[in-house]
C-alpha positions in Angstrom: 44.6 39.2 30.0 44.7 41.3 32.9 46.5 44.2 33.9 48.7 45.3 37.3 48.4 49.2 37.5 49.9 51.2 40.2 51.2 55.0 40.5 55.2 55.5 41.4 56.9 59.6 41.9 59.2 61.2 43.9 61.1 64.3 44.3 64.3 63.0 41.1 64.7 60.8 39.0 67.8 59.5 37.1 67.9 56.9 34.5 71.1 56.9 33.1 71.0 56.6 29.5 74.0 53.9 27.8 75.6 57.1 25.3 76.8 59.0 27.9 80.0 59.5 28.9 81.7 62.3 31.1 78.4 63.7 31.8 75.4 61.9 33.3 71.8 62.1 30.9 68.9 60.6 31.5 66.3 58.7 29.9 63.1 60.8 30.3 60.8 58.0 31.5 61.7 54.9 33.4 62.6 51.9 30.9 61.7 48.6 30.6 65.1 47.6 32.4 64.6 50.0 35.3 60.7 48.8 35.7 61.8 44.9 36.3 63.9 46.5 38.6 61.5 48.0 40.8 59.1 45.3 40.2 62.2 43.0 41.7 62.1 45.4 44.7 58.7 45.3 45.2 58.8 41.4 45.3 61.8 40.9 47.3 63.4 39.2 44.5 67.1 38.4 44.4 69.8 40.9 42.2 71.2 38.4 40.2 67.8 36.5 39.4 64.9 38.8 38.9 65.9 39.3 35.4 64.9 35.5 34.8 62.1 35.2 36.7 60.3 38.2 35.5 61.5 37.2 32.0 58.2 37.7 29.6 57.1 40.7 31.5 54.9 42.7 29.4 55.2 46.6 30.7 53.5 50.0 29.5 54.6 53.3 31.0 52.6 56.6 31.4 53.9 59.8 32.5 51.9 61.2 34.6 53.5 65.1 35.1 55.1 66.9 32.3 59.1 66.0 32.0 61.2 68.6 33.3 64.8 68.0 33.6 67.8 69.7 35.4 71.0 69.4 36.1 73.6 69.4 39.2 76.6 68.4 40.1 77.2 64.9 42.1 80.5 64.5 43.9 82.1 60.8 43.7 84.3 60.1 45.8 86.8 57.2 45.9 86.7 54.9 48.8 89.1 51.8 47.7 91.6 51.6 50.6 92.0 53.2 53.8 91.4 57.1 53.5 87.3 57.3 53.6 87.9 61.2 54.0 87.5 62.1 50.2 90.7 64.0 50.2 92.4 61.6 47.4 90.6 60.9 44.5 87.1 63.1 44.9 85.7 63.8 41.6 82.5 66.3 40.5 80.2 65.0 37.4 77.5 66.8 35.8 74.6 65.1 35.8 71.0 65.3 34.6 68.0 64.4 36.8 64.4 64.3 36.3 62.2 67.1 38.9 58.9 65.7 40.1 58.6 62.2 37.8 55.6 60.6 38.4 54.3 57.5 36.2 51.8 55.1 36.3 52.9 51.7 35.3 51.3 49.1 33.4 52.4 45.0 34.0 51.3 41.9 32.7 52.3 39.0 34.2 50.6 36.2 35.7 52.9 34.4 37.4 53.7 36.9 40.3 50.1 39.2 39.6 48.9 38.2 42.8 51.8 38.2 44.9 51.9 41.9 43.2 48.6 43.1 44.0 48.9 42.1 47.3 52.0 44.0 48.4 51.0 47.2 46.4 47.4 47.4 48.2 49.2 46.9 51.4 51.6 49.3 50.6 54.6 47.1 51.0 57.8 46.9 49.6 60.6 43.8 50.6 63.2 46.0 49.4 63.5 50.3 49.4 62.1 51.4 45.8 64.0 54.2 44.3 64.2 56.2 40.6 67.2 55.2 39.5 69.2 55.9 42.4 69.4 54.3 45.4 69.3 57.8 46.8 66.5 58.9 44.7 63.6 57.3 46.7 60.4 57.0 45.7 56.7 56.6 46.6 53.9 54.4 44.9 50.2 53.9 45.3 48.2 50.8 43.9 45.4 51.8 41.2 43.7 48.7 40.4 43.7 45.0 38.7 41.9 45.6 35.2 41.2 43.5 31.9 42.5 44.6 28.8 41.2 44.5 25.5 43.9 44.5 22.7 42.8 46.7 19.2 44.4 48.1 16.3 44.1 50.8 14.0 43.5 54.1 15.0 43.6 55.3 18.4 44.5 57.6 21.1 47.3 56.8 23.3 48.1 57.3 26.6 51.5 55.9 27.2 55.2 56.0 25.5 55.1 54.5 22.0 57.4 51.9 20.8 58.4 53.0 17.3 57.8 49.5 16.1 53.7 50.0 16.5 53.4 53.0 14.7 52.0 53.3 11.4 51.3 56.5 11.7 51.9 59.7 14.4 49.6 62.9 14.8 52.1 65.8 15.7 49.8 68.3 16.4 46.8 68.7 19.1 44.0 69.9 18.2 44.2 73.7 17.2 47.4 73.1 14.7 49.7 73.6 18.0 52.6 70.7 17.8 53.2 68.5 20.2 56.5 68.3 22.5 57.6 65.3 21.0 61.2 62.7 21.4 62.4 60.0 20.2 64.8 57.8 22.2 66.5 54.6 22.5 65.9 52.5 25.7 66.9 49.0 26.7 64.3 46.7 26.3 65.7 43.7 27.7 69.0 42.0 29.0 70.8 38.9 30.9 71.5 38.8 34.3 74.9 39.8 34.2 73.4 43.7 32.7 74.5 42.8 29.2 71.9 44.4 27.2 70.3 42.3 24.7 67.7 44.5 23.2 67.2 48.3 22.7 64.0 50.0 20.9 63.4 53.6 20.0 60.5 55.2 21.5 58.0 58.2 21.1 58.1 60.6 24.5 55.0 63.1 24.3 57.1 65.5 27.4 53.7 67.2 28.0 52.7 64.2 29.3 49.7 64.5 26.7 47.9 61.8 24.9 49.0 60.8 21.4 47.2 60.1 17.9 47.4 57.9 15.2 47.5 54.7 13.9 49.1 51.4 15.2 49.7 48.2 14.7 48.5 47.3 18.6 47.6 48.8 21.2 45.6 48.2 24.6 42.7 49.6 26.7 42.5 49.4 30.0 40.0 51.2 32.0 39.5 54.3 30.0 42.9 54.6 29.2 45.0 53.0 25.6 48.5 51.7 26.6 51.2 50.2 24.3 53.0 47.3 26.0 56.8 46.6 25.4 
């Protein structure tokens, strides 16, 4: 099995988590859902049928910088009808964006591994890539094409941690000194029409530091151990 690796950051990040409400979180990595996404971008696949045609997609995620989160304001403003000047119906949300995200990204997938290698070593993107937000654009850099060799057991691991690997979860580095660690449900997987179909909880190290224990799978690649969703 081999592996597409490439490097994607920007300036923020938003990826609205499904529990909010009035005010706008966000997840503190990019999930599964938000990766086909890009990967769809990338391609210059179609809206409504990416979701089916990169259906099977295994994906691992690595932060690259520590998560550091903030918040602002965003003004929304209503433009149904004829007055585009925002003075009817202009509302303020809080919301909560990621500063500096960078991650490198993990994807398994042979049927469009080539056409994918291809456009990241050129540098190429059919449609605009973004974080989240269409504003929110981002940047990404190819790393390589490797093969991976799947193991078990103990291990270090680079990337965010699917609860449903773990057997086990070191929370403290070396010196006794715990680790910044979150758990959070992401979507995993869903139709074309958005309807989510599968969510997962997750392990976040927001140092952006390797994690130890024991699990059920895991992969190397390079010098790196990845956990694929």
């Amino acid at each position: 099995m081999r592996v597409v690796v490439f490097d994607i950051w920007g300036d923020l990040a938003l990826f609205r988590r499904f529990d909010t409400n009035t005010s706008i979180l966000t997840h503190s990595f990019p999930p599964p859902t938000a990766v086909l996404g890009m990967l769809g971008a990338i391609l210059g696949l179609h809206r409504n049928d990416y979701i089916e045609q990169l259906r099977g997609t295994r994906i691992g995620v690595e932060l690259l910088h520590p998560v550091k989160k903030l918040r602002m304001a965003v003004n929304y403003t209503n433009t149904k009808g004829r007055d585009m000047t925002g003075r009817n119906g202009r509302t303020q949300i809080p919301a909560e964006f990621i500063k500096d995200p960078a991650y490198r990204l993990y994807i398994v997938n042979e049927a469009i591994q080539d056409d994918l290698v291809t456009m990241l070593e050129g540098h190429k993107s059919v449609f605009t890539l973004s974080l989240g937000l269409s504003e929110l654009l981002a940047n990404f850099e190819f790393v390589g094409l490797y093969s991976c060799e799947q193991s078990s057991g103990k291990g270090v691991v680079n990337s965010i941690i699917p609860t449903s690997v773990v057997y086990r979860i070191d929370f403290l580095a070396d010196g006794g000194k715990p680790k910044r660690m979150v758990k959070e449900r992401v979507p995993v997987s869903m139709k074309p029409d958005r309807t989510v179909t599968q969510y997962e909880d997750v392990i976040v190290e927001e140092n952006a530091e390797a994690v130890g224990g024991e699990f059920k799978e895991f992969f190397t690649v390079g010098d790196k151990a990845v956990v694929l969703f």
